[in-house]
Structures are given as C-alpha cells and as structure tokens.
N, C-alpha and C positions, 0 to 999 in steps of 0.2 A: 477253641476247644473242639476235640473232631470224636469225644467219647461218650459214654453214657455211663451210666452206676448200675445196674442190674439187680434183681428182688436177693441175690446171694449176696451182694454185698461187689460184686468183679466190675472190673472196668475191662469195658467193651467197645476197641475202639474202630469205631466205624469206618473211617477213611483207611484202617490197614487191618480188618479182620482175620483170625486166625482160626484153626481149632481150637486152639486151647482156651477161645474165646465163649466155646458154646459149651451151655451149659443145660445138660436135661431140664431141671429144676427150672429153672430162669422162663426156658420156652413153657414149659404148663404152666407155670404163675402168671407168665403175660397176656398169651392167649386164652387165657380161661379170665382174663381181666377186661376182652377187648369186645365188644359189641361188634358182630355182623353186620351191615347194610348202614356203617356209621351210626349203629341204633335206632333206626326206623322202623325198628320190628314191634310186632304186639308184644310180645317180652323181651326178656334180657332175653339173650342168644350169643354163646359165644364163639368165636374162631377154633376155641379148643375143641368144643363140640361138635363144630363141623369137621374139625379134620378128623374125630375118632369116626363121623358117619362116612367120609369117603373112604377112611380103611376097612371100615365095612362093607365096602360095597364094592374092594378090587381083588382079585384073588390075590392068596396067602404071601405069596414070594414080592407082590407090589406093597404090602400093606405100611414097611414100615416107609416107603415112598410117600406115600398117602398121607399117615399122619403126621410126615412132617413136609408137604407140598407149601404150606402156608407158615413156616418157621420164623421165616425172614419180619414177619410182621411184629415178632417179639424184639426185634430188634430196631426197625425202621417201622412199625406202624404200617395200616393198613391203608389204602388207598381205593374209593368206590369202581366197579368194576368199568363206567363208561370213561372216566378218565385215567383210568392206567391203559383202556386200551387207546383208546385216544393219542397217549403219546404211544405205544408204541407202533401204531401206524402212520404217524407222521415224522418223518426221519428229520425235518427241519425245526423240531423240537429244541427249545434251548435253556439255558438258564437253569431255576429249581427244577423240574422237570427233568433233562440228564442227570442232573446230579441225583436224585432218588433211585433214577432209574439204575444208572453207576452202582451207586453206596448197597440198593438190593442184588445186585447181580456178584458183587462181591461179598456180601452176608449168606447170598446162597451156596458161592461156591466155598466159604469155610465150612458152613453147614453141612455140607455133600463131604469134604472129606471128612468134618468130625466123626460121622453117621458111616460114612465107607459108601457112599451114595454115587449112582452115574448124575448130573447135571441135568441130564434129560428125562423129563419126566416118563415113566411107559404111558403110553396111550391108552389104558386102562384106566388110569389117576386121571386123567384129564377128562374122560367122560363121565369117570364116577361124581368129580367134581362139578361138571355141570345136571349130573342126575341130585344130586344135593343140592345144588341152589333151586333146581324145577323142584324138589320138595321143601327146600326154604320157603320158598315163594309160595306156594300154596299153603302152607302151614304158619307161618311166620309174618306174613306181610300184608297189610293192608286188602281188601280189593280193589284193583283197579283195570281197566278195559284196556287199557296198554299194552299188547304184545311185547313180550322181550326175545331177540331176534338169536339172541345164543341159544334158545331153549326151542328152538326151531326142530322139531323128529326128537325131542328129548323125553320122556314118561318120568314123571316122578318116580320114587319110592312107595311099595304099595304101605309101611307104617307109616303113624303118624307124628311129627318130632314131638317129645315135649322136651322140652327147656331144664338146663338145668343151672341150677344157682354155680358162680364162679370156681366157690371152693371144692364144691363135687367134680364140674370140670374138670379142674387142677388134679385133683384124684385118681381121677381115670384115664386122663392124659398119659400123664405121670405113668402109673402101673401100666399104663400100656405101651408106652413108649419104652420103657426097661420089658418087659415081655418080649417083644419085638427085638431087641436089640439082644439080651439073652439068645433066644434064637436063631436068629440071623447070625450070629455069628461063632452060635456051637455048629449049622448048619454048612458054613462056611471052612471051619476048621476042622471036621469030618471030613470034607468034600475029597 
C-alpha cells in the first residue's frame, strides 16, 4: 500500500503524487494537528501556526511560499530538524531515510504545481523560517544552555508566540491560505 486516506476523505498516494492530490483543507487540518519539536514544547504548538508566522515575516509576493514551506508534512509527517538535516548532508544515506527523503521531494513538487509555486524556496522563506524557530525557541522550549548552531546572527521576533489550540490553527490556516491564493492569482491574471 503506497497511500494514505486524508481528513477529506481523498486518497493520497505517496509513491505517485499528483495535483489533484492536494487538498487546501487536508494541509490546515494536518498541520494544525501536528506538534512542532515532535512535541517537546511548553505547549501545543502547531506546524500550522508556524507556517502562518513565517508568512508573516516575508514580504507579500513570498507569503503564500511561506505558508506553504512545510505542506509536505501533511502528507509524509514531520521529521526533527537534526536528523533531516543529517541525511541530507550525508549522500551515503540509505534505506528508510532515501526513501522519505524521495516520497517528500515528490509531495513538494505536487505541492508547487497544485499552488503554481517555483520548487525553490525565495531566500526570504528561509530565513524567515529560521527567525521563527529563534522565536520558537525562546518562546516555546524549555531552557536549556545548548546553543543551536542554525540560529547563529539570527534575532528572534520582537512578539511574543502564544499558542493556539489545533482547530483555531486550522482556521487561520485555512483563510489564509484561500486569501493568499485568491490573490496571487487575480494578481497573476491582471499581470
């Protein structure tokens, strides 16, 4: 079995993902279901609500990049940040490990055309994302004296996160992610 069943009710199948696989709906319901840092945090925290704070944090034209930077987790789950990166600095990687890394790289790129999305993320999204975990971390996580070596010349967010319960996420996801896409694509068809 190479599928999954989706909160719509779709089958979603992994080993040969499509557009017509992605579903707005499905990605707020998942990610507003999935705990950040594996759940480690002083509260719920979820993926949905970080991706609506990195579209916050990238100018207008990146944004709907942003909220959907971390889509693919609705579909293959999320993976902690030292062992995704882990395999992908080791190219002698094998076994489960490709194969995640495969099955996400093909959920992205359904993703990017369902959305009309380039593959690559702007370099905006990518540091807004690490300005969002330097404010997870501070906000969200335990203390501990551990430097973490990606948030090296990073400054937090000057607010401060609160937390919101899954079905709110889904909420604002959701309306944001149809905003965005409204948008983007009257903007698109003026052009």
């Amino acid at each position: 079995m190479t599928f999954i069943i989706t909160r719509s009710g779709q089958k979603f199948d992994l080993a040969n993902p499509t557009a017509a696989m992605v579903h707005p709906a499905d990605i707020a319901h998942s990610l507003s279901m999935q705990c950040r840092f594996n759940g480690h945090t002083i509260d719920f925290y979820s993926v949905a609500q970080h991706c609506c704070l990195v579209a916050d944090l990238v100018p207008e034209e990146h944004q709907l990049a942003a909220l959907l930077h971390d889509a693919t987790e609705a579909y293959v789950g999320d993976m902690v940040r030292p062992l995704k990166e882990g395999m992908r600095n080791h190219a002698h990687a094998i076994g489960e490990v490709c194969i995640y890394a495969l099955t996400e790289e093909r959920v992205w790129q359904a993703i990017c055309q369902r959305f009309d999305l380039n593959h690559v993320l702007p370099a905006s999204v990518k540091h807004a994302d690490l300005v969002a975990l330097a404010t997870e971390k501070r906000d969200l996580m335990p203390a501990h004296p551990e430097p973490w070596a990606c948030l090296d010349g990073i400054t937090p967010a000057p607010d401060q996160i609160h937390s919101w319960a899954p079905a709110t996420a889904a909420i604002h996801y959701q309306a944001r992610l149809l905003q965005l896409l409204a948008t983007t694509h009257r903007a698109r068809a003026s052009a």
